[in-house]
N, C-alpha and C positions, 0 to 999 in steps of 0.2 A: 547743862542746858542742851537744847535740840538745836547743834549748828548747821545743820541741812544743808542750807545756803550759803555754808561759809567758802565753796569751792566752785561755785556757781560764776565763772565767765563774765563779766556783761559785755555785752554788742554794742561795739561802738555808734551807737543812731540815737543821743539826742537830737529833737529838733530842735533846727538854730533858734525857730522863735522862742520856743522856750527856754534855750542860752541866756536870750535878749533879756525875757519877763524876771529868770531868776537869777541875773548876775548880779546878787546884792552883796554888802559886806555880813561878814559872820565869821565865829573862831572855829580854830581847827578841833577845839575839844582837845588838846593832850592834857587838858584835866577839866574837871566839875565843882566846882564855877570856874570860868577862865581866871587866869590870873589879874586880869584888868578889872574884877570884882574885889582885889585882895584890901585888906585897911590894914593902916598904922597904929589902928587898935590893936592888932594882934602882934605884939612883937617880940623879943626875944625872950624875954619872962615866959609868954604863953608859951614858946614855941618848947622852949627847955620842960617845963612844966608836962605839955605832951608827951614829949620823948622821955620824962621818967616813965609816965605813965604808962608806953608802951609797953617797956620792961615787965607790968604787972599781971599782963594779958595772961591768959591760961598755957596758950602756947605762941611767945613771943615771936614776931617773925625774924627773917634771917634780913640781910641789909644787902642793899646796892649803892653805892658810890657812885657820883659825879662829881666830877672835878674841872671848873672852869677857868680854861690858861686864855688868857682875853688877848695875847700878842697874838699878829701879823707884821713882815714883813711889807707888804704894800695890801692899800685899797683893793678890794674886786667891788664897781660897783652896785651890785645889784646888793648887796651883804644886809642883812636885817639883824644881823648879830651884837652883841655886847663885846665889841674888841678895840685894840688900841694902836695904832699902826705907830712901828718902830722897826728902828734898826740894831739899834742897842741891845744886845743880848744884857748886859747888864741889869739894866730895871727888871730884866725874870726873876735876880737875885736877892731884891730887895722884897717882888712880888711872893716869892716863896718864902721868905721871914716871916711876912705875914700870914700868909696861909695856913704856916705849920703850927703857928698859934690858934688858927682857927679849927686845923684839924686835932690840934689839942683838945678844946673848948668841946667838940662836936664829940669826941671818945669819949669822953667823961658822962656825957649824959646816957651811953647804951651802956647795959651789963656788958661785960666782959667774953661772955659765952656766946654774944650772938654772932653768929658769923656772917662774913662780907661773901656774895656768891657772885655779885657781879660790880664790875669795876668800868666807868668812861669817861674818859675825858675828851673833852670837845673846846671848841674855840668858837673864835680867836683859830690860834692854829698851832696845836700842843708839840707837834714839832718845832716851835720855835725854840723851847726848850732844847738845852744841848743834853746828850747822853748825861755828862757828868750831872748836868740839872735833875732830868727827869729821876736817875737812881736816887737823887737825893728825895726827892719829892716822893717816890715809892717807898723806901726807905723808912720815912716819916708817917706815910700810911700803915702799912706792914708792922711796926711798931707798936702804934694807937689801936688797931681793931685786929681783930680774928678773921683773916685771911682763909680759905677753905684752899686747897692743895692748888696752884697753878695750871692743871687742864683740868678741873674738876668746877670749875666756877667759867665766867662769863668775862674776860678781862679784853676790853676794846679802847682805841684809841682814833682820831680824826686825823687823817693824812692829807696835807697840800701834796702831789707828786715833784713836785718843785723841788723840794727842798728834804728829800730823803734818796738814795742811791742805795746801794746793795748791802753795804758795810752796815747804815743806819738802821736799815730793816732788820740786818741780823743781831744789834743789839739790840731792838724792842721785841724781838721771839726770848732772846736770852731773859731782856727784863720780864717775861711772864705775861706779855700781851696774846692774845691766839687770835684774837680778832681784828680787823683792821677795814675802815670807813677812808673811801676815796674820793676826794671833792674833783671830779671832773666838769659836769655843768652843760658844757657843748663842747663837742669837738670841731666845729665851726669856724676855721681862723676869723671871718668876716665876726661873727658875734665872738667871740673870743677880744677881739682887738675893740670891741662897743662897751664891755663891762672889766676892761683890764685886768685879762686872766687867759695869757696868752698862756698854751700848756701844746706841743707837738704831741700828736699822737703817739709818734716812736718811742717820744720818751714817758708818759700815760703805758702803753702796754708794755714795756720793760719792767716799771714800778711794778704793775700787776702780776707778770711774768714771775718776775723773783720773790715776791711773795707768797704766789703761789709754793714756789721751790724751796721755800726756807718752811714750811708746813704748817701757816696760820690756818684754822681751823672756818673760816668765813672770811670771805670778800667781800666787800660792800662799795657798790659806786654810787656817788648821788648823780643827780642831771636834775636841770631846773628847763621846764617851758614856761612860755612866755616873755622869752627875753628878747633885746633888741635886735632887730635886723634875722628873726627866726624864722625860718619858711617852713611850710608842713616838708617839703622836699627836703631841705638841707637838714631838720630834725630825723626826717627817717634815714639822713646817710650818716647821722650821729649813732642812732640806733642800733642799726647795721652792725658799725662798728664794734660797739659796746656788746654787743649778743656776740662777735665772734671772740671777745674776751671772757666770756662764760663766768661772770662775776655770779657768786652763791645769791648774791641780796643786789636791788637796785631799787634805790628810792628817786622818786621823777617828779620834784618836786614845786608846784606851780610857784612861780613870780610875783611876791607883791610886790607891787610899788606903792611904795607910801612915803616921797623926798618929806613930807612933812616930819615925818618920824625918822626916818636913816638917812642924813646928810650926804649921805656919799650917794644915795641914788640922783642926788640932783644933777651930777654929771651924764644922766641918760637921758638921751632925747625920746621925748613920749611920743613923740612924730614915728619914730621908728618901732616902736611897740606894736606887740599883733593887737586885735579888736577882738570883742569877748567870743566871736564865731570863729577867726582861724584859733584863737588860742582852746579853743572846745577840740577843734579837729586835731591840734596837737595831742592832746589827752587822750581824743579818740586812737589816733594813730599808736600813740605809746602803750593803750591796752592791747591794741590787735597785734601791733610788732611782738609784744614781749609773751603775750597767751600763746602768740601761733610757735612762738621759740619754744616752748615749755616751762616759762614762767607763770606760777600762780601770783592771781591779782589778789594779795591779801585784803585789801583796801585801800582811801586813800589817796596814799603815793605810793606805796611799797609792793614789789614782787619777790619771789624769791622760788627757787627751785624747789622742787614736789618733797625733796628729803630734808629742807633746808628746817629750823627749828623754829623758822614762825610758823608754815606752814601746817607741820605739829601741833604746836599749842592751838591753834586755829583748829584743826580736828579735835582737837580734845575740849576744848571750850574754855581753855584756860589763856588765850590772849589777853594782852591788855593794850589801851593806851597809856604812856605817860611824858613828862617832856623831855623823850629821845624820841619822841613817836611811837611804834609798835613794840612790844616787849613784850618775850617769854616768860618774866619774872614778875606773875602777878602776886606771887607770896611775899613780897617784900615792902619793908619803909625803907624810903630814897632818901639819902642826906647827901644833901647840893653843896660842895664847898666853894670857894672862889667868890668874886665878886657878878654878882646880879646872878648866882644860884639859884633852885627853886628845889623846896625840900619837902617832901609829903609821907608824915611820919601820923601812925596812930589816924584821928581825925582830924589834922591840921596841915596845912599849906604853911609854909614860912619861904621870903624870898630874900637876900643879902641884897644889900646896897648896889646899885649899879655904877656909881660915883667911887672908883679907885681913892682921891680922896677920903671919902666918907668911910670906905669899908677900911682902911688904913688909920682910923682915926680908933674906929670902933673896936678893931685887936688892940691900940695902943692902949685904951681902956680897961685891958683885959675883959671884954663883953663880944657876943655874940652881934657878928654884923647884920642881926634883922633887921629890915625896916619897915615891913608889913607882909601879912599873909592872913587866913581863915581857921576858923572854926568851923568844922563841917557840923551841920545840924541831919536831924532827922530825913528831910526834904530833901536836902542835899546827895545823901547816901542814895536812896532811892534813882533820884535823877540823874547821878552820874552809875549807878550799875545800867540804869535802861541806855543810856547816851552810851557807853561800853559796849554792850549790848548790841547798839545797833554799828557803830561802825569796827565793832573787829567783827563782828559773825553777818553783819547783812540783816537781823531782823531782833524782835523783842517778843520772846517769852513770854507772853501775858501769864499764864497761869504759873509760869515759874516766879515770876515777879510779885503775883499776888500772895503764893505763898508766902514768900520770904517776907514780905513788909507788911502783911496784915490786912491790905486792902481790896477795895473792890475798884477794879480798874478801870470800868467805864466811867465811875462814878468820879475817883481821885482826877481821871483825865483829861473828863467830860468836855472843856474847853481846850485841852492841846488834840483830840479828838474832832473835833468841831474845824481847828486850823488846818488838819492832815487832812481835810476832803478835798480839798483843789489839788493838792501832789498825786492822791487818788485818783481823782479824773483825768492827769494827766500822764500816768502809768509811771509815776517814780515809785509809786505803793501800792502794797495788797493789802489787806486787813479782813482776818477773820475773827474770831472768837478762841481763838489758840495764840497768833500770833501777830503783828505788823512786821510785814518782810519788804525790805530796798529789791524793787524787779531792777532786771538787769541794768537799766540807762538811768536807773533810781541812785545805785552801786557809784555812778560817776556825783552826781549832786547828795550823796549820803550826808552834807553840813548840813545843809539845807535842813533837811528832813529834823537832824538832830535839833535844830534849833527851834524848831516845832513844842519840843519839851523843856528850853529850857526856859528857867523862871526868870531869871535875871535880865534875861531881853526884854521881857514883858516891864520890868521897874525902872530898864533906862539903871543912868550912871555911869556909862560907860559910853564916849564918845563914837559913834559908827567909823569914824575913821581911824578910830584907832584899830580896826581888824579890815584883816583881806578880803578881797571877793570870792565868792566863793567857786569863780571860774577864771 
């Protein structure tokens, strides 16, 4: 496809009234239909069933691994995650008994030949694993699937800096990791001590330090705006920071709040929360800080240095979204393991149990811990290449779109067409007869836009509270 715009800047000048008008709830898209569309009609029968069926393809893809370790040490509360706060290292023990049944379970359904190119595990907080844990766990993988050579694939892991030091990082280089994701957030002791995630700086750029020097292949820092007690001031002296640590990747990732759904935010005073205008200028600030450093705005949340390997794939037209967020690895089916995984294999969504319980019950059965997911239809394929489309490259291919699916696109659109003219009039879109392209201040509300196309907002089903805003 023609990514023109995939390198295209945007200037940070939303007007706030339009902040005001479009701060409505909407999904992030790291898939098509979101997962709050998924049914318990589709469950692990289907899901196995797909996954032979991949194997039959003409040319079977290669795989990606996630692997969900649900422990923490203590609460942060801003956390929207599937995790389980403890201090017992023990219960990992028991949690990887079952896992390795379930990565049993999951081997059996790919041939043998297909190889793993890219490997994550995320939390929770995979460090809570001890060395001796984690080898077992890798171990157990490496076994079951075809592993492709250790710097020749994608192998990452989610780091609290807390709770790794020098020695630790040099046995995850050893264990075959070259990647490594840093949850820092704010470096703000004031907002640091509001969401209990006090983390010194000294000790944040030591972690980065020496892993730079042990030779992981990408750095990755998150930061979240929107968080309590955040000033556009005291976010740009986080910034500051963060650019002279010269991380490869920086995901800047907006704040729900949703105490309805993640108990632990209830401990955040909303009193102390920005309001949907400074929390715009946050966003604004964080594109203009990190473009003017020489970070490309991939989309989103994510930037990354001009060599870095989204920034790539994004020239080449080969980004994708999926639920890590941005990924080089669009030739692949994802098998989620761990409890409240999410696996997009062939044309099917399948997602594990989120109930430690339930998915404990479900290996004891010797069966797969599904407990609902999708069948992608025709409409679907279609809607999530254009929703793809628009938030890794900035615009939609009409004529590439129309080839590939047979349509005429005015005609198919004619009604999401019809909803795109008030974003039109307000300069978030162009539209010609070649393309719909996100103009620059479009780039910052890109959900917005996407949501424009999708079908399922239109049928309802899915509670608005149960997604974020989209500012």
């Amino acid at each position: 496809m023609n990514a023109q715009l995939a390198y295209a800047q945007p200037a940070p000048n939303v007007d706030p009234h339009l902040a005001r008008h479009y701060n409505v709830q909407g999904p992030r898209y790291t898939s098509y239909p979101t997962a709050n569309h998924f049914s318990s009609e589709f469950g692990a029968a289907a899901y196995a069933r797909e996954a032979r069926r991949s194997n039959e393809e003409p040319m079977p893809r290669s795989l990606s691994l996630y692997v969900h370790v649900p422990f923490c040490f203590s609460p942060c509360f801003y956390c929207g995650c599937t995790r389980l706060i403890t201090r017992d290292s023990g219960r990992a023990d028991s949690y990887l008994d079952f896992l390795e049944r379930e990565i049993q379970l999951q081997s059996e359904l790919f041939d043998s030949d297909r190889s793993v190119v890219q490997l994550h595990l995320g939390g929770g907080t995979p460090t809570f694993l001890s060395s001796p844990q984690l080898e077992r766990l890798l171990t157990h993988l490496r076994m079951r699937f075809n592993f492709v050579e250790a710097d020749a694939g994608e192998f990452s892991i989610e780091i609290d800096p807390r709770t790794v030091d020098f020695e630790r990082l040099r046995q995850l280089r050893a264990q075959g990791f070259n990647r490594v994701s840093f949850g820092l957030q704010d470096l703000d002791p004031e907002v640091q001590a509001a969401v209990n995630r006090v983390q010194p700086l000294a000790q944040s750029r030591a972690v980065l330090e020496q892993a730079r020097a042990l030779g992981f292949r990408s750095l990755n820092v998150d930061l979240i705006y929107g968080l309590p007690r955040q000033t556009v001031a005291s976010f740009e002296r986080t910034l500051a920071q963060i650019i002279a640590l010269r991380p490869d990747r920086i995901a800047a990732y907006s704040y729900a709040h949703m105490p309805q759904m993640f108990k632990a935010q209830k401990h955040i005073d909303e009193a102390e929360l920005p309001d949907p205008e400074r929390k715009l200028r946050l966003l604004e600030l964080t594109v203009a800080a990190l473009c003017a450093a020489g970070y490309v705005y991939v989309g989103m949340d994510h930037f990354a240095l001009p060599d870095d390997e989204l920034v790539c794939a994004q020239r080449a037209g080969t980004l994708q979204r999926n639920f890590q967020g941005y990924s080089t690895h669009a030739e692949c089916d994802l098998v989620g393991m761990g409890m409240s995984a999410i696996s997009a294999v062939g044309d099917g969504y399948a997602q594990n149990e989120k109930d430690l319980k339930a998915y404990f019950a479900a290996l004891s059965q010797h069966r797969l811990p599904v407990v609902r997911g999708h069948l992608m239809s025709a409409d679907d394929h279609l809607r999530r290449e254009l929703i793809n489309q628009l938030m890794c490259h900035g615009l939609i291919d009409v004529p590439q779109i129309e080839a590939a699916y047979g349509i005429c696109f005015n005609v198919y659109f004619a009604a999401e067409l019809e909803r795109l003219e008030p974003l039109i009039a307000d300069n978030l879109v162009q539209r010609s007869s070649q393309a719909i392209r996100l103009t620059a201040p479009g780039r910052l509300l890109m959900r917005l836009v996407a949501m424009t196309f999708d079908a399922y907002l239109r049928r309802g089903g899915a509670a608005p509270q149960s997604f974020s805003r989209v500012i």
